[in-house]
N, C-alpha and C positions, 0 to 999 in steps of 0.2 A: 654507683649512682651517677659520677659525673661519666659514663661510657653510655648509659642510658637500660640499665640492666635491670637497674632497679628505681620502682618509682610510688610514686601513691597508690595505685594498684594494689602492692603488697608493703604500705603503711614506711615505707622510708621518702625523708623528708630534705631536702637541701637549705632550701632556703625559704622562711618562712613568707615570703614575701609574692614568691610563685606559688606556693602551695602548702598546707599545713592542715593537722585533722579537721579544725574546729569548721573550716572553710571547705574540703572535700567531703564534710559529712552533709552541709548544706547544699551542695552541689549535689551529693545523692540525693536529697530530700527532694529536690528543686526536680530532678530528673523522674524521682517517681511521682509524683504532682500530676505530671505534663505526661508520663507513662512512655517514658521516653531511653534512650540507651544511655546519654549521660547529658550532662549540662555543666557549664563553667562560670564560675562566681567572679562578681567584677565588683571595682569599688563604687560603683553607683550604676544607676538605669543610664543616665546618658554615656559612659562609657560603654556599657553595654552593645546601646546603641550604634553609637562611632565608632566601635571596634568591627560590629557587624558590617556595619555599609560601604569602612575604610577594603575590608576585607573582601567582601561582593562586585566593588565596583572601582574600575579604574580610570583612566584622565579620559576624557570626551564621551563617560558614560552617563546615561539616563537612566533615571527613577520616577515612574511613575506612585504617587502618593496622594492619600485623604487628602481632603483639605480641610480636616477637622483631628489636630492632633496635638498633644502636648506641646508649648509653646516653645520647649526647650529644642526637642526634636524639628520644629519647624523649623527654625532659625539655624540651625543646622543645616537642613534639605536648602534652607532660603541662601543665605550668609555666607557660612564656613565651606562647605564642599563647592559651591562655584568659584567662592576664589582664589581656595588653596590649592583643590584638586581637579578641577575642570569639569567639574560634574553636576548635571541640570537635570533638577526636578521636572514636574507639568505635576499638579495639582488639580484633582476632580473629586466630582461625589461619590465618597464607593459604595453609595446604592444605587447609583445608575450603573450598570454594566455594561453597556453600550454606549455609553463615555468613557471608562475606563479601557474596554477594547480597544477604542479607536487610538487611546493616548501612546499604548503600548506600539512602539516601534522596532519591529521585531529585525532582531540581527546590532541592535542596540542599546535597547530599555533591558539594565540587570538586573533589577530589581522592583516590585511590587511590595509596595509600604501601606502598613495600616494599622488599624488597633480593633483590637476583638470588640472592645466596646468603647466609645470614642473620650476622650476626654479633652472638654470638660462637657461633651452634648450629649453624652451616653450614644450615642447611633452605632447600631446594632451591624457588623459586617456579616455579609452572608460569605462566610467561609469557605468554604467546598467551592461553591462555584468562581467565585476568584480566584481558585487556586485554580480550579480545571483549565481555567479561562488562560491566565498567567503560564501554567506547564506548557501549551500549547501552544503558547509564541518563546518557549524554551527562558519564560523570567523565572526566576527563583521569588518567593513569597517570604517574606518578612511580617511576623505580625507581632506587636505589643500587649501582649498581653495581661499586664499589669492591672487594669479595672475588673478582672473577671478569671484570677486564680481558684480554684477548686471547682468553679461554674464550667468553665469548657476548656477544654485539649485542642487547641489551632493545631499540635502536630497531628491530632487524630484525625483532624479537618481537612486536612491535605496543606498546611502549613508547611516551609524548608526549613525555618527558625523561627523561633520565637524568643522574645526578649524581657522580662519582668524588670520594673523598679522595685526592689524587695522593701527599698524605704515606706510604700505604701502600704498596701491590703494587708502583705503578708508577715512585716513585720509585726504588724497590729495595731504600733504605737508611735509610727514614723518617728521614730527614737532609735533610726540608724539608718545610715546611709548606703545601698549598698544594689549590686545588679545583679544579672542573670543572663546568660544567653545558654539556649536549649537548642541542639541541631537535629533535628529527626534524618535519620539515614533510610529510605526505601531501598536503597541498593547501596552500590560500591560508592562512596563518596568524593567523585570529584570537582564539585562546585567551589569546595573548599577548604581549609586547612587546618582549621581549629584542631589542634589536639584536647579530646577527653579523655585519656587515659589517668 
C-alpha cells in the first residue's frame, strides 16, 4: 500500500482520513450521478471548490466568473485568491455570451466559473455553449452544480469539472457537511492532477 500497489481500487485502506469505504462508495455514487469515470469527496463544497481553482490556476492567473454565485465562492474569486495568490477574477452575466467572450483573455483566463443553476437567482446557464465558447480560447470549464443534481450532467454538457455541495439537494437534510469534485476526461488528462483512483 505505502509503494502505491495497492489502493481503493481493490478496497485496501491506509488512512482513514485520505480515503475509507464509506467515502469511496459515495464518490462512486457521486460519479455515476454525473455519469462520469470517477469523482472525489471533500469535506465540504467550498473545499471543493478551493481545491478546484487552487489546482486550475496559478499566481497572475484569470477567471472569468457569474456574477450571480454562492456568496461563499464569491468572496473567494473576490478576497482570498487576489491576495493570496495573485489571481483575478472579471465578473459578468453568463447569459450574455458576448460579454463573457470578450472577458476571456486567451493565453491567460484558466478558468471559466459558474453554476448550472444560479444561486440564490436560479439563472439558468446555457452549458454547451460556454463550454464550446471556453474550449476555444483553450479555458477549462468549471461548473457548480449543487442546485440542479439528478436534473442535468454539466460533464455531459461539455463541463471539465464539476463541483457539488453534497450539504445541500443531495444530502436531503443539509444534516452534513460535505463536497464533491467530478473530473470528466474526453481524452488523455492533462489540465490536471487529481488522482481518482
Amino acid at each position: 500500500m505505502f509503494a502505491g500497489e495497492l489502493g481503493p481500487d481493490n478496497d485496501f485502506f491506509v488512512y482513514s482520513r485520505h480515503f475509507n469505504p464509506t467515502v469511496l462508495n459515495l464518490s462512486r455514487q457521486m460519479a455515476a450521478l454525473e455519469g462520469t469515470q470517477a469523482a472525489y469527496c471533500t469535506s465540504s463544497g467550498m473545499s471543493a471548490i478551493s481545491s478546484v481553482m487552487l489546482q486550475l490556476c496559478s499566481s497572475g492567473g484569470h477567471v472569468v466568473a457569474s456574477n450571480t454565485l454562492y456568496g461563499g465562492t464569491h468572496a473567494l474569486l473576490t478576497h482570498f485568491l487576489p491576495r493570496t495568490c495573485n489571481i483575478t477574477t472579471s465578473f459578468v452575466d453568463i447569459t450574455d455570451h458576448g460579454t463573457v467572450a470578450d472577458a476571456i483573455v486567451e493565453g491567460r483566463t484558466q478558468v471559466l466559473y459558474f453554476e448550472s443553476v444560479a444561486n440564490p437567482t436560479l439563472t439558468v446557464a446555457d452549458i454547451p455553449e460556454l463550454s464550446r465558447m471556453a474550449h476555444e480560447k483553450g479555458v477549462t470549464v468549471v461548473v457548480d452544480n449543487t442546485f440542479a443534481p439528478m436534473v442535468l450532467s454539466p460533464a455531459k454538457l461539455g463541463a471539465d469539472v464539476v463541483v457539488h455541495s453534497i450539504s445541500k439537494f443531495i444530502s436531503g437534510g443539509a444534516d452534513i457537511i460535505a463536497g464533491n469534485v467530478i473530473r470528466f476526461c474526453r481524452d488523455v488528462c492533462n489540465v490536471c492532477s487529481f488522482s481518482f483512483t
